[in-house]
NUKOL-335375 format. One line per field, with one value per atom (N, C-alpha, C, O): x, y negated, z negated. Coordinates in steps of 0.2 Angstrom, whole numbers. Each point is the difference from the previous one (the first is absolute). Last residue first. Layout:
<rs>
u = (X  ...)
v = (Y  ...)
w = (Z  ...)
</rs>
This chain:
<rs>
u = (45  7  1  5  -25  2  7  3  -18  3  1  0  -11  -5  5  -2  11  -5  -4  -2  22  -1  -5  1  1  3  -2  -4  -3  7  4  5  -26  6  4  4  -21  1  7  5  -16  6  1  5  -21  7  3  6  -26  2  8  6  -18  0  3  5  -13  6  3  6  -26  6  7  6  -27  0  8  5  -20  7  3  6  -26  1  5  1  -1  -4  -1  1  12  -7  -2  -4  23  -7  -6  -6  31  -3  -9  -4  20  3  -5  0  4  -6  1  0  20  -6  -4  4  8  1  -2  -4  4  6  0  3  -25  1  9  0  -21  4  6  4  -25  1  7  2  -14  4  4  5  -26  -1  8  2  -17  1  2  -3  9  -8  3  5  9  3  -10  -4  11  2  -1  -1  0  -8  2  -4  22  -9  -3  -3  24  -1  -7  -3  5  0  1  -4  7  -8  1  -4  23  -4  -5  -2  15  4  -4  0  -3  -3  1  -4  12  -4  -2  -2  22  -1  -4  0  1  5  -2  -4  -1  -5  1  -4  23  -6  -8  -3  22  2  -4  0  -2  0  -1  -4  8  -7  -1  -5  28  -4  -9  -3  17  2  -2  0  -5  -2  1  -5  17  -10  -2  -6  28  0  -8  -2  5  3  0  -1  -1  -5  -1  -5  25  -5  -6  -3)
v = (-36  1  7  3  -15  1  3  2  -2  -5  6  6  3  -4  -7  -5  22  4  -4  2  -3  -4  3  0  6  6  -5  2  -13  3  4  1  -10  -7  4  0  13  -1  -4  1  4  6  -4  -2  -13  1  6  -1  2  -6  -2  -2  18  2  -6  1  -6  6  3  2  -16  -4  5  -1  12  -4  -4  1  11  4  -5  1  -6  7  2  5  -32  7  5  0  -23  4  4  2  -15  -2  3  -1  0  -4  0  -3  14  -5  -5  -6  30  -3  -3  0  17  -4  -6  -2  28  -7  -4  3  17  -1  -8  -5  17  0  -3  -3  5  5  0  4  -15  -2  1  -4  8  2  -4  -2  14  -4  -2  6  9  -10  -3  -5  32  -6  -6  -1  19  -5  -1  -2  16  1  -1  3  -13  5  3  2  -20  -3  7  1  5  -2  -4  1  7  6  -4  2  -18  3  7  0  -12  -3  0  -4  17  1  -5  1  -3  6  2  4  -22  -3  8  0  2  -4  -1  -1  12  5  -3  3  -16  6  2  -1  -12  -3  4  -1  11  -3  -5  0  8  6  -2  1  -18  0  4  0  -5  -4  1  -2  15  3  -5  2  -7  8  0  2  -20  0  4  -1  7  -5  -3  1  10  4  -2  4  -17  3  7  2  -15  -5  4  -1)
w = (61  1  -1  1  -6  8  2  6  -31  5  5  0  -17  3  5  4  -19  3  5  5  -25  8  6  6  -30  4  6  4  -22  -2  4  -1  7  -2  -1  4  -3  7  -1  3  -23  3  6  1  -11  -3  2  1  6  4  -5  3  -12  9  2  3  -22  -3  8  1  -3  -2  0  0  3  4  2  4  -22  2  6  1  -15  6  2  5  -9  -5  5  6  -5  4  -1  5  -15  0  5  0  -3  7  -2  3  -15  -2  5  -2  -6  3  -2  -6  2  -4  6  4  -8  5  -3  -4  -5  -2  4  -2  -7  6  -1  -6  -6  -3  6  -1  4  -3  -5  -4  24  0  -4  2  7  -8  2  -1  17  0  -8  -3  6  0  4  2  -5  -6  0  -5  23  -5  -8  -5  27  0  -7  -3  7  0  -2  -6  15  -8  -1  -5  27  -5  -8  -4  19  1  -4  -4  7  -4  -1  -4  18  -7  -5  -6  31  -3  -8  -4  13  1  -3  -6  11  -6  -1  -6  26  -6  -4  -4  22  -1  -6  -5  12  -1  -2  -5  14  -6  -3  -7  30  -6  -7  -4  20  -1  -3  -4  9  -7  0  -5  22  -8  -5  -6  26  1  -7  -4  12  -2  -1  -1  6  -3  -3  -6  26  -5  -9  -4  25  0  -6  -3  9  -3  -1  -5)
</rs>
């Protein structure tokens, strides 16, 4: 079990980092972006909280 949240928090870092290097990259523009900001929170914002959904980043399981 410990091994297991070990590996979803790696995992969690890994992607969350993967959408900060494309931010410092890209600008805050990520208007060119393949996610689309669907949540309306501008900054890239929405596009973070849509990876979390896709990559079960934010449930308990």
């Amino acid at each position: 079990m410990a091994v297991e949240r070990l590996w979803q928090s790696w995992r969690r870092r890994f992607l969350i980092g993967l959408v900060y290097k494309d931010w410092a990259i890209r600008g805050s523009n990520f208007g060119s972006s393949c996610i689309e900001d669907t949540a309306g929170f501008g900054n890239g914002i929405g596009q973070l909280l849509n990876i979390c959904k896709t990559f079960h980043l934010l449930s308990d399981s």
